[in-house]
VEXVEX-454428 format. One line per field, with one value per residue (C-alpha): x, y, z. Coordinates in steps of 0.001 Angstrom, whole numbers, plus 500000, padded with zeros to 6 digits. Last residue first. Layout:
N
px <- c(X ...)
py <- c(Y ...)
pz <- c(Z ...)
This chain:
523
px <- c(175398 178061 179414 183117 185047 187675 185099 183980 187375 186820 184015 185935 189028 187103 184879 188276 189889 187208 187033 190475 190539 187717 189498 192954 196065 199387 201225 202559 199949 197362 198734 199444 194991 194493 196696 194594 191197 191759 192634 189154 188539 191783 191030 188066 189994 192245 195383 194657 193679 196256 199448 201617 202741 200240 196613 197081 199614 198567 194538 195347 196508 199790 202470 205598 208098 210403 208528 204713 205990 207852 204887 202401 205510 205791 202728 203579 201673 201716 197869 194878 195073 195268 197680 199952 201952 205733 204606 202894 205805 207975 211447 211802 209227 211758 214818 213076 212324 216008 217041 214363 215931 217978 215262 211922 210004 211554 209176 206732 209662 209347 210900 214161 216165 219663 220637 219832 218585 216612 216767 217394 220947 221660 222959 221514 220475 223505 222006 224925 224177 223494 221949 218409 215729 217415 214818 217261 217923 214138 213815 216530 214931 212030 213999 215766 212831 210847 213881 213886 209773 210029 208915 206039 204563 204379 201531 202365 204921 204283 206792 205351 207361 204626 204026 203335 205898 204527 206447 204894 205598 204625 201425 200141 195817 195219 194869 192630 190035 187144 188751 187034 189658 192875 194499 195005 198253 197335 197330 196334 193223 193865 191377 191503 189052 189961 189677 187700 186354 182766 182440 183309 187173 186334 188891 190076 191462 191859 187768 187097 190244 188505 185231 186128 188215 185722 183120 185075 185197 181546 180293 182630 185176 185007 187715 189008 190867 188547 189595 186887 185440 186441 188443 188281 191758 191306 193889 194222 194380 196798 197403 198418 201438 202612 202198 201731 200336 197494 198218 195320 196153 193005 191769 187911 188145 191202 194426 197993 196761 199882 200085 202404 204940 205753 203620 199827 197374 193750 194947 197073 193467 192355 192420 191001 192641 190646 192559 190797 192176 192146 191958 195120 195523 192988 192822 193847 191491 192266 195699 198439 195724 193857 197141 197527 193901 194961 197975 195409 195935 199201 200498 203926 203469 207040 207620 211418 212846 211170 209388 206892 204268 202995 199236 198647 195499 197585 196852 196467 199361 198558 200408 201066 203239 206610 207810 205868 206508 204271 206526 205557 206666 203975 202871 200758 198088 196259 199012 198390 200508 199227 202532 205778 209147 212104 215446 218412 219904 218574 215026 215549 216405 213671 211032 212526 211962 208103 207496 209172 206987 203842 204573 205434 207231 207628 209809 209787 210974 209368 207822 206091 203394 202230 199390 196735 193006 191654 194353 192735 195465 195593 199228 200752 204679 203511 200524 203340 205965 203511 202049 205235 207889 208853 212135 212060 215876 216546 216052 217441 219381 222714 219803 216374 215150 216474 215059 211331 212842 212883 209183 207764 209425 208082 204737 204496 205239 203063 200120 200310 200000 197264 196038 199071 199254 201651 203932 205494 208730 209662 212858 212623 212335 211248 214686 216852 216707 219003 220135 216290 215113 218231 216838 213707 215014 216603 213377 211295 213431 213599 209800 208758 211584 208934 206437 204903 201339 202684 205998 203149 201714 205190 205695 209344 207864 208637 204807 202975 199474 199283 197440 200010 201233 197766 196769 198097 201590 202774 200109 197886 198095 201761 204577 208516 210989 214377 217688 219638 222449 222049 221258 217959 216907 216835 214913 212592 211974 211602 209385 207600 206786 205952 203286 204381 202771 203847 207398 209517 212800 215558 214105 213985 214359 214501 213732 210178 210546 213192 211211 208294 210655 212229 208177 207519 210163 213387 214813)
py <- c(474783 474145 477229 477877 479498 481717 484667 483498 484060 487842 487594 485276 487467 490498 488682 486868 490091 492541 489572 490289 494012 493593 491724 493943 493898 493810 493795 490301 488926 490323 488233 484813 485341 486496 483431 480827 482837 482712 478586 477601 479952 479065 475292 476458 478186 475594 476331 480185 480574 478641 481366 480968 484047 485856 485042 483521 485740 489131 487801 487889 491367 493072 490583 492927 489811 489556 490132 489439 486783 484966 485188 483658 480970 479795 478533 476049 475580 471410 471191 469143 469626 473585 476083 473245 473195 474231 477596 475971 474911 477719 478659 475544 477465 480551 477637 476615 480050 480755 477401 478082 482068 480611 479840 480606 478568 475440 475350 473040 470019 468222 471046 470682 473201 474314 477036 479204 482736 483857 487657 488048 487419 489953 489191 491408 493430 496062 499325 501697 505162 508501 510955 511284 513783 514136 513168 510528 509448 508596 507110 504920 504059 502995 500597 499213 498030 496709 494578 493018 492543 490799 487257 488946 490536 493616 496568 499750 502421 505627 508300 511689 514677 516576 516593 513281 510572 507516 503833 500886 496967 494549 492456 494973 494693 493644 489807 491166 491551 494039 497157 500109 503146 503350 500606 500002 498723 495900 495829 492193 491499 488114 486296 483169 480456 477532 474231 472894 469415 470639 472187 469028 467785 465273 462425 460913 464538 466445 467363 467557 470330 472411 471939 473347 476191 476964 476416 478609 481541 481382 481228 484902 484736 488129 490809 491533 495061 495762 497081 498861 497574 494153 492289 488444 486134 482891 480631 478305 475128 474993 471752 470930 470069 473337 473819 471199 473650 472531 475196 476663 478856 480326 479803 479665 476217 475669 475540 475488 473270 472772 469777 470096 467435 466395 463596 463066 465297 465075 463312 466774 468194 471424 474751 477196 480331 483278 485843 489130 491940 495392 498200 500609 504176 505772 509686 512352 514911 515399 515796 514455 512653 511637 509756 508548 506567 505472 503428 501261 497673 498258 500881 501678 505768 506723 510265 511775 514400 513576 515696 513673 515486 512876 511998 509974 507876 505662 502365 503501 505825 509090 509985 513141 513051 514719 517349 516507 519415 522198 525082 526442 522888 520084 517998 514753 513361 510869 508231 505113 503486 500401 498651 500509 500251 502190 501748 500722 498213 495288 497347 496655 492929 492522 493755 491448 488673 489380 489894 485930 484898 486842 485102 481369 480398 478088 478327 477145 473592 471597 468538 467735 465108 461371 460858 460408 459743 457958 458720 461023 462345 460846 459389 462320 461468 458129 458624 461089 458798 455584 458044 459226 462058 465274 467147 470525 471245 472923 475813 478102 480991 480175 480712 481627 482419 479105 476752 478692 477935 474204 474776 476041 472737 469978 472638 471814 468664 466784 469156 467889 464054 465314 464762 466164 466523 469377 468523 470646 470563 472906 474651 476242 479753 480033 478638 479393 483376 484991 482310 480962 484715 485446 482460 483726 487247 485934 484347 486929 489268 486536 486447 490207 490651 487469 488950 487121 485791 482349 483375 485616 482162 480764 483201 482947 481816 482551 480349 480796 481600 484933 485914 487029 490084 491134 492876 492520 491873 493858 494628 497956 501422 500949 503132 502938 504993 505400 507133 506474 504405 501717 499218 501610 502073 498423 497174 499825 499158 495727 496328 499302 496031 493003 495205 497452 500724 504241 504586 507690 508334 510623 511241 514917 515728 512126 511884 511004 508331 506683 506965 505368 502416 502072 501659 498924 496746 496444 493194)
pz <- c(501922 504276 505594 504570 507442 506634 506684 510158 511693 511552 513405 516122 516277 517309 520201 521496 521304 522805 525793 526539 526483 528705 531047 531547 529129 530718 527188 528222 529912 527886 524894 526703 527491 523883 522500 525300 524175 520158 520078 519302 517049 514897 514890 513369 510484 509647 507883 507095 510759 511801 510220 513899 512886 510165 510781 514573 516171 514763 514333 518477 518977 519016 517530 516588 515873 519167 522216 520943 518591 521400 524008 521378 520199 523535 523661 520688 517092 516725 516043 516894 520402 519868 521819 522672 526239 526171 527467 530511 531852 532430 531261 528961 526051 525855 525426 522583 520861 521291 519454 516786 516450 513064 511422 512955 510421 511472 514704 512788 512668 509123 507678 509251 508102 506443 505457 508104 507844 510770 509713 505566 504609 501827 498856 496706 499354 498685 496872 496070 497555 495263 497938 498166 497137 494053 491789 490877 493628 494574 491398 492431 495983 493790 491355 494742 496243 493305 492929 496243 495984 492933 494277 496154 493247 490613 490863 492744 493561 494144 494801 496061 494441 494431 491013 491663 490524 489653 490010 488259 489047 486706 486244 483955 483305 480089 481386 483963 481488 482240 479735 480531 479482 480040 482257 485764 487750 489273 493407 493700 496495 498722 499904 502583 502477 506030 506771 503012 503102 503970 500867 498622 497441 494419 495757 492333 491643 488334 487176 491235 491969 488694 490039 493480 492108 490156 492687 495435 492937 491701 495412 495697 498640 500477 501035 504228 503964 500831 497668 495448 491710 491827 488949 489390 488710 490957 492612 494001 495891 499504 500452 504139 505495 506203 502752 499551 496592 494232 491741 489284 486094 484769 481417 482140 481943 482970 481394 483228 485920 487953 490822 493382 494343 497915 498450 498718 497230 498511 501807 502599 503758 502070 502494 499821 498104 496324 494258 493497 491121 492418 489925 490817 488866 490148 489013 491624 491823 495819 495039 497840 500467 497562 496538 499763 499348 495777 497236 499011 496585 497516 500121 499081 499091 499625 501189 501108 502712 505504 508462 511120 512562 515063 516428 519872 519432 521680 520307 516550 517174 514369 511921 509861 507214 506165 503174 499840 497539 497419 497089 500807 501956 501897 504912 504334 505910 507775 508260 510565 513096 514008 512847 513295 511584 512386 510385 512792 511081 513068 512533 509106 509278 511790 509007 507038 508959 509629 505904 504909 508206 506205 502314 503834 501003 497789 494656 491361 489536 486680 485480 482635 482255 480749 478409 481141 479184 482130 485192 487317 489794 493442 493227 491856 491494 490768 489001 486637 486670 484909 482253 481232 482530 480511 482645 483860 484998 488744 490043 488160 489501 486468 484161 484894 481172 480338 482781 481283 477509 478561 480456 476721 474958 477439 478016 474289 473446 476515 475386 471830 473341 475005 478383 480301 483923 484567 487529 489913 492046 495336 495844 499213 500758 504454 506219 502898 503310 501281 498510 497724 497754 495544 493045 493170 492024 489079 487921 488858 486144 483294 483811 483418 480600 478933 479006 476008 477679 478054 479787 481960 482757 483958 486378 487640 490894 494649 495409 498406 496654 498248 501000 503750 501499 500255 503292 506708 505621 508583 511094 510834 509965 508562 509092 508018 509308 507473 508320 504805 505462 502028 504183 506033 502519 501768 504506 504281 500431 500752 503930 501807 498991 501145 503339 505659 504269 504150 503607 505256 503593 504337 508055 510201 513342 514401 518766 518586 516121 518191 521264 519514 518200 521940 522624 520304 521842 520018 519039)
């Protein structure tokens, strides 16, 4: 893989690029990845890791949507549904088919999420996952051995996909670089450059850990910035209206104890009418989510008390074990980028799920809203506009069935290192070459040494929220743990990017505040 300065060369040395992406997040990777396939010379830039943002928070699930089936989209579902079952096909070591049961306390509730989840199977087609089947009182205890069982009536159970959202990012990023595309995180953009006619023409960048700035001509400009892609539009018309209202999704950590066994548990009705998912991960359980508009996005949004209560109370009103405050390892936020409506509607049910691509008078493209799952196809609608604007040439797109970076089809999941795919065996061998890199970087968890100085030489890893946020993912898993570990990482870290003391220190001290928003005080 290429080192960080190979990418700067590169950069230096293009004239001009057919497409430059701002943002690294799940939707300018898709886009990257697919640019650079289709031979188009491609340079992607994002002002601080991949999947930073709202990529590495999500839920975990590659789902049709079965909510928006609810709410009548039902072009929205067919189209998640097809691309979850590419997702499964092109990268089988962090895509998997996992089951979920609806807990039914009503007879009427057993007949109609047994009827709705039918026409779900049917939406997805020859992709589907497998059939949803209705199961009785007995099956459902047994396939959720810690559900509340006064009242039970039996359940449904269906298939969707899970992930890990920021290892999925990682890989693709490698898939473009693989294919020559360049991709740089810390790398922020500051401007843009317009012709004499006024169309977009280039950006200007500057090297977060240089401070060195760039001039960089394109043909092309793609703002894929997410819940941010209002920021770049300033940068193109200073009287730009927003067109993105953030919508925030809270996630908490819990113990595996709470929800035995390898089915997840889907709340389709709660009491605010929320969706919640009880998720197994990394052999944890991950319980979310929430749906709360906020005015401004934030890099590190907060957790709202009436977010972790609801999810709280919901968890309590389902489980045998009511999960408390002090049960929780780790709160992690996530902000959606949905597209935003006329006027001053509050509900986020008005708000467009689906993806949206604007074209500026400037010929800036734009694309925001949609999710994970439809990241693919969000990819090749926007290289399409692009074509059609005639700012590229007319190239098929080819990621359908594209193997994704580390694709193996089949893995081990009950071995932690599984997440690297096909570069485990590589990763192994790394942690044989000296001693101490086989050691653990937490007692309490089975994250390697090795895996710091892999991530730093193969997967971009700069800093230690890099390795521990969105590699080796502990700080969503257990916060604490996270702390603890932040001075072995920053100490494998220096050594490899021959950092000095203070840098160091400035790591453990950075890592540490940020770690404190993960952390849920007891009250």
């Amino acid at each position: 893989m290429k080192k960080r300065n190979a990418l700067i060369d590169q950069l230096e040395q293009e004239e001009i690029w057919d497409i430059v992406i701002v943002g690294g997040g799940a939707t300018g990777l898709g886009i990257a990845l697919d640019a650079v396939t289709r031979g188009y010379k491609t340079l992607l830039l994002e002002q601080h890791d991949f999947a930073k943002g709202t990529s590495s928070r999500s839920t975990k699930l590659v789902h049709g949507g079965v909510r928006y089936m609810a709410q009548g989209d039902l072009a929205l579902v067919k189209e998640a549904c097809f691309e979850r079952g590419l997702l499964l096909k092109n990268a089988p070591h962090l895509v998997k088919n996992q089951s979920f049961v609806i807990p039914n306390y009503s007879y009427w509730n057993n007949l109609k999420y047994t009827i709705g989840l039918k026409f779900y199977d049917f939406l997805a087609g020859k992709l589907s996952l497998g059939k949803s089947e209705y199961i009785n009182k007995a099956e459902t205890k047994n396939l959720l051995p810690t559900i509340k069982t006064e009242g039970l009536k039996g359940g449904v159970r269906y298939h969707d996909g899970q992930f890990d959202d920021s290892r999925l990012a990682v890989n693709i990023a490698q898939s473009a670089i693989e294919n020559n595309a360049c991709l740089l995180n810390y790398f922020k953009v500051k401007g843009l450059l317009k012709s004499e006619t006024g169309q977009v023409a280039g950006v200007v960048a500057q090297d977060i850990e240089t401070n060195k700035s760039y001039e960089i001509k394109a043909k092309s400009v793609i703002n894929a910035t997410g819940v941010f892609v209002d920021d770049v539009l300033l940068m193109d018309k200073p009287e730009a209206r927003r067109i993105v209202r953030p919508s925030q999704g809270i996630h908490l950590m819990l113990d595996k104890k709470f929800l035995p066994g390898n089915d997840a548990l889907m709340i389709p009705e709660t009491s605010d009418g929320r969706v919640l998912f009880a998720v197994p991960w990394h052999d944890k359980l991950v319980v979310g989510t929430t749906d709360t508009l906020r005015d401004h996005p934030e890099l590190e949004p907060h957790a709202l008390e009436e977010e972790i209560n609801f999810i709280l109370n919901t968890a309590a009103a389902y489980l045998v074990n009511k999960p408390q405050r002090s049960d929780v390892l780790s709160v992690f936020v996530g902000l959606r980028p949905l597209a935003a409506v006329e006027g001053n509607n509050q509900s986020t049910k008005e708000i467009s799920r689906s993806h949206k691509i604007i074209v500026s008078s400037s010929k800036l493209i734009t694309i925001t809203g949609g999710k994970w799952t439809t990241y693919r196809r969000m990819a090749q609608d926007t290289l399409e506009k692009a074509i059609k604007l005639d700012l590229l040439p007319n190239r098929p797109c080819v990621t359908q069935n594209f193997k994704i970076h580390g694709y193996k089809e089949k893995v081990d999941r009950t071995d932690p290192l599984y997440i690297y795919g096909s570069d485990k065996d590589a990763l192994l061998q790394l942690s044989h070459t000296e001693r101490e890199l086989s050691e653990k970087l937490h007692p309490a968890h089975p994250h390697l040494k090795a895996e710091v100085v892999w991530c730093v030489r193969n997967e971009f890893a700069r800093t230690v929220e890099d390795i521990l946020s969105r590699r080796v993912r502990l700080l969503f898993l257990d916060a604490r743990a996270a702390v603890e570990a932040a001075p072995t990482v920053a100490r494998l870290i220096a050594n490899e990017l021959n950092k000095d003391e203070n840098w160091i220190n400035q790591q453990i001290a950075d890592f540490t505040a940020l770690a404190k928003e993960y952390i849920l005080p007891n009250k």
